[in-house]
C-alpha positions in Angstrom: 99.5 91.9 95.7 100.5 95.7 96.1 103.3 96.4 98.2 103.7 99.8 97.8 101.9 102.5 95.9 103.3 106.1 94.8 101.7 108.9 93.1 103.0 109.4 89.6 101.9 113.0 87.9 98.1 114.5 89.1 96.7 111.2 87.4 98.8 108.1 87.8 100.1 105.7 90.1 103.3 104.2 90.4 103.0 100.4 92.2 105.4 98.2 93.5 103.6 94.8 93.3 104.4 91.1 93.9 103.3 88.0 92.0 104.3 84.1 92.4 105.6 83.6 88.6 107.5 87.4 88.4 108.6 88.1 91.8 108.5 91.9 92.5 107.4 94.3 89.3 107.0 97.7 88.9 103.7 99.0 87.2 102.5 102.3 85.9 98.4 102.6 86.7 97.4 105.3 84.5 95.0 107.2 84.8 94.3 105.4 88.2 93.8 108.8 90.5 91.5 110.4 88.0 87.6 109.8 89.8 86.5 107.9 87.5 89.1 105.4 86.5 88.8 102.3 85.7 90.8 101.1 88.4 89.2 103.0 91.1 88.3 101.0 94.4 90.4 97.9 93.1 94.2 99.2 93.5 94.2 99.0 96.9 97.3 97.2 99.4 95.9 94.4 101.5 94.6 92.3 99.0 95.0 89.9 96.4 94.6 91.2 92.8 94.5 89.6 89.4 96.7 92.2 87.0 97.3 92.3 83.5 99.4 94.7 82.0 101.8 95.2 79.2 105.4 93.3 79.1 108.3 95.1 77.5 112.2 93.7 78.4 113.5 97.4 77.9 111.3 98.7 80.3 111.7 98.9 83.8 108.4 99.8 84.5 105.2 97.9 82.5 101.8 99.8 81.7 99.0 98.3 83.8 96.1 97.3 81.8 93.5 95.7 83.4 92.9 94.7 87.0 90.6 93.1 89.6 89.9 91.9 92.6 90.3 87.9 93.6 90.5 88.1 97.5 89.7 90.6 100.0 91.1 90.6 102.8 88.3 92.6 105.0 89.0 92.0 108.4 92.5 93.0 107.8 91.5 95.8 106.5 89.1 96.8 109.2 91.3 96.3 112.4 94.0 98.7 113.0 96.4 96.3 114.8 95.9 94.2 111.6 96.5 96.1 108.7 99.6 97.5 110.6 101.4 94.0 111.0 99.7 93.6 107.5 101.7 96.5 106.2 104.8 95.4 108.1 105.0 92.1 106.4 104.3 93.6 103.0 107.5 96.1 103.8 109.6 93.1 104.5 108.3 91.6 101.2 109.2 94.6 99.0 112.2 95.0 100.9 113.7 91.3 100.0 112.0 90.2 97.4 113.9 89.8 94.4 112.7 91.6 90.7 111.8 89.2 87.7 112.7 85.9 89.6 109.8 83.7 90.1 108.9 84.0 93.8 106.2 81.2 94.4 106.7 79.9 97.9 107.6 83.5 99.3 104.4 84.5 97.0 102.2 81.9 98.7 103.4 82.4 102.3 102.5 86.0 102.3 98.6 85.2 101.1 98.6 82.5 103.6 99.7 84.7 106.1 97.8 87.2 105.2 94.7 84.3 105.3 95.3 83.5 109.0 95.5 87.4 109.8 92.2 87.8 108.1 90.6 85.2 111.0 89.7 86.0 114.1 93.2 86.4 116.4 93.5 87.6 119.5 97.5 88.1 119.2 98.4 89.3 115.9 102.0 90.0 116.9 102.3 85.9 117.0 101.5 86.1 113.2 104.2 88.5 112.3 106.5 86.8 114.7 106.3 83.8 112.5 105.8 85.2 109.7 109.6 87.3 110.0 111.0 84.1 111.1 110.0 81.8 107.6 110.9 84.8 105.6 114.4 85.0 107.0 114.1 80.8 106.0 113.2 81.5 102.6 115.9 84.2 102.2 118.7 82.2 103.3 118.9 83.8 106.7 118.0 81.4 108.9 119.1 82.3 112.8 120.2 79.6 114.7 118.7 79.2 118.5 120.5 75.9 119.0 123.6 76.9 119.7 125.9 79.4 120.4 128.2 80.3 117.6 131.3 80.2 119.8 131.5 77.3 122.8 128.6 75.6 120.8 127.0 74.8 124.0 122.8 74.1 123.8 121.5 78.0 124.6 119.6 78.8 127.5 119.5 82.8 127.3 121.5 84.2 124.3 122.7 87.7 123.3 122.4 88.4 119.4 125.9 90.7 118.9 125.0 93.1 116.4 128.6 93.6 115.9 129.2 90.0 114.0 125.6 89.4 113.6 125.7 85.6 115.7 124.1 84.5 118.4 125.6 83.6 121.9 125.2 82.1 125.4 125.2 84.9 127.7 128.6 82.8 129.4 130.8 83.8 126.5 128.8 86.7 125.7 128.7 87.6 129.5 125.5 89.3 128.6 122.3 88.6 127.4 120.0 90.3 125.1 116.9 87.4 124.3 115.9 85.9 127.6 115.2 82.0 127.8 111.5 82.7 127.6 111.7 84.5 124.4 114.3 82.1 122.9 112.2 79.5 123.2 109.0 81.2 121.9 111.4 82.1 119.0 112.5 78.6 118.6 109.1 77.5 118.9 107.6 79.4 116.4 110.7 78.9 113.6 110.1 75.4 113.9 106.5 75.0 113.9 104.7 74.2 110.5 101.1 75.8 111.1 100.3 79.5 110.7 97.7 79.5 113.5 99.9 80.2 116.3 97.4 81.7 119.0 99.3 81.0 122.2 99.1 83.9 124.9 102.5 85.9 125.0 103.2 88.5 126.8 104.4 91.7 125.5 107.7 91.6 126.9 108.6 88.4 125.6 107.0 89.8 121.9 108.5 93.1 121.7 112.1 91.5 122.6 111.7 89.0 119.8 111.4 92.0 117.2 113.8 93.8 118.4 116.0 90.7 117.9 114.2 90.1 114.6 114.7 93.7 113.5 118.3 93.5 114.6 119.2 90.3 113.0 117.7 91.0 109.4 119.6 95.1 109.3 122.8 92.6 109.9 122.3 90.6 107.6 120.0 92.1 104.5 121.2 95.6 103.9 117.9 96.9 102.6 116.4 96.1 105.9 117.8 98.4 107.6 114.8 100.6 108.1 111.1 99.8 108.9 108.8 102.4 108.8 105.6 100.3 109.3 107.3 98.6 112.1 108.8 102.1 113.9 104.5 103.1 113.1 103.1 99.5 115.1 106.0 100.0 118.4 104.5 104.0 119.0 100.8 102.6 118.3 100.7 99.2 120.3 104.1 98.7 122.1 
């Protein structure tokens, strides 16, 4: 799957892709902006790809050689809402995804997520929700909505301090940043084991559990520290 795509010369293409057995690569697509290239139409983010290319160890980037198309994701790709938390989780992907380390589970989460996106959904923002919340599992970075990180008392409403990058009760915090509603929508959804979360939230409970999301993975993984498909989806649909 292409992450990211950058033009190399007037008729090449740099891209940033990520596969189960090789974790994040970079491939040179030549040729691949000329009008009639061979890989015109299939290089395209937002769906699955079957790519063969050439392997060299003292190479840091490999010459694509063939590719095609093996899922297409068309309903993503037609709805704006979509293809924007589409293109945030791809971000996050090439963001924290590690380079020739074999990546199956994180590999297979994104298509799956990217399968239940693809469906009929009448609150996407659920799907990326989730979808932050088991990456930040698979990475190690698991928050913890339990309890506070300083009396250890069950929380009620919490306040994420970006200053130590733990969660507390608003008592010792004497503040609070994530409401009860939201932490349990965030607890909720880290715990659940289906992708087809299609509960009604409202938008204040949502847009407070990115902000905590967003705020909680600069803390912790450095080259999160700036999302530009996510800054894009808050000025479109915030």
């Amino acid at each position: 799957m292409i992450l990211r795509k950058i033009p190399h010369s007037e008729t090449s293409e740099i891209l940033n892709v990520i596969s189960p057995d090789f974790g994040k690569l970079a491939l040179i697509a030549k040729g691949s902006r000329r009008q009639k290239s061979q890989f015109a139409g299939i290089l395209i983010p937002l769906q699955l790809l079957q790519l063969d290319y050439y392997h060299k160890s003292t190479r840091s980037i490999q010459n694509l050689k063939e590719a095609s198309i093996t899922e297409r994701f068309q309903n993503i790709q037609n709805d704006l809402e979509h293809s924007t938390i589409a293109t945030i989780m791809t971000e996050i992907t090439l963001k924290t995804a590690q380079e020739n380390t074999e990546t199956k589970d994180k590999f297979s989460f994104l298509v799956n997520a990217f399968r239940h996106l693809n469906k009929p959904c009448k609150y996407p923002t659920n799907a990326l929700i989730r979808f932050w919340l088991r990456w930040l599992d698979l990475a190690g970075y698991r928050p913890n909505f339990s309890a506070c990180e300083h009396c250890k008392n069950q929380l009620s409403r919490a306040n994420f301090s970006t200053q130590t990058g733990d969660i507390y009760c608003h008592r010792c915090a004497n503040k609070s940043n994530i409401s009860e509603n939201t932490l349990a929508v965030l607890r909720d959804f880290q715990n659940t084991k289906t992708d087809n979360i299609d509960a009604q939230i409202n938008k204040k409970i949502s847009k407070e559990g990115l902000v905590f999301l967003t705020q909680f993975s600069k803390f912790h993984i450095e080259t999160m520290s700036n999302l530009k498909s996510l800054i894009i989806y808050n000025r479109m649909f915030s």
